[in-house]
C-alpha positions in Angstrom: 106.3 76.1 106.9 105.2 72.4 107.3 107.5 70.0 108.4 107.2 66.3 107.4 108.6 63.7 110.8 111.2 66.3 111.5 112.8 65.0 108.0 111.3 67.2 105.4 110.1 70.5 105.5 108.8 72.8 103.0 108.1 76.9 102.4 104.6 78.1 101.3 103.3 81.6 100.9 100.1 82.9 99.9 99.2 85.7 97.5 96.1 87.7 97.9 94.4 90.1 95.6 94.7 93.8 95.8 90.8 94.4 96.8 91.9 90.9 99.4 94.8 92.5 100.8 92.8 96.3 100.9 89.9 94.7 103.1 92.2 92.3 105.4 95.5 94.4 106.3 96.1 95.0 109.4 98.1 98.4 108.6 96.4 101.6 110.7 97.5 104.0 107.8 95.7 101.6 105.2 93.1 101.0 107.3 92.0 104.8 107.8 92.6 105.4 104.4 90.1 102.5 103.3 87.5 104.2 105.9 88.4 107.9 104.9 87.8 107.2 100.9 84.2 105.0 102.0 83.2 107.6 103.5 83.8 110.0 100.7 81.9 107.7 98.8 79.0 107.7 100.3 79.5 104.6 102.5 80.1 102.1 99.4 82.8 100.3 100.9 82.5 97.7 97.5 83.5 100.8 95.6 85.9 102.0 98.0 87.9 98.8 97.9 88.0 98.3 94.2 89.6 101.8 93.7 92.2 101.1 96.8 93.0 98.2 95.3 93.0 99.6 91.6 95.4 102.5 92.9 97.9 99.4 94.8 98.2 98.0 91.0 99.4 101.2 89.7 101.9 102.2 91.9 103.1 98.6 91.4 103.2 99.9 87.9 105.0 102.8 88.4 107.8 100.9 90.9 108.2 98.3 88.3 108.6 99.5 85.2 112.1 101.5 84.9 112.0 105.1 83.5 
């Protein structure tokens, strides 16, 4: 929020990419599941956060589109 001399104030929010969001929650399950599939991979977090991220999009997918 920012307010303007107590008289104005206005709302923002700020999107993030999936592979953004994958690398800077805070959320333990999300976290673990980012280190779990890096290290499957060999230690390539770049590729471990693409896929995460890739995987977010389609269960958005999934939750938005009726069946």
């Amino acid at each position: 929020m920012i307010g303007l001399s107590g008289t104005h104030s206005a709302v923002y929010a700020t999107e993030v990419s999936a592979e953004e969001y994958t690398v800077y929650t805070t959320e333990e399950s999300e976290k673990l599941e980012l280190h779990e599939l890096t290290r499957e991979l060999g230690g390539n977090l770049e590729l471990a956060v693409r896929r995460l991220a890739e995987r977010k999009r389609e269960e958005q997918k999934q939750v938005s589109t009726p069946k």
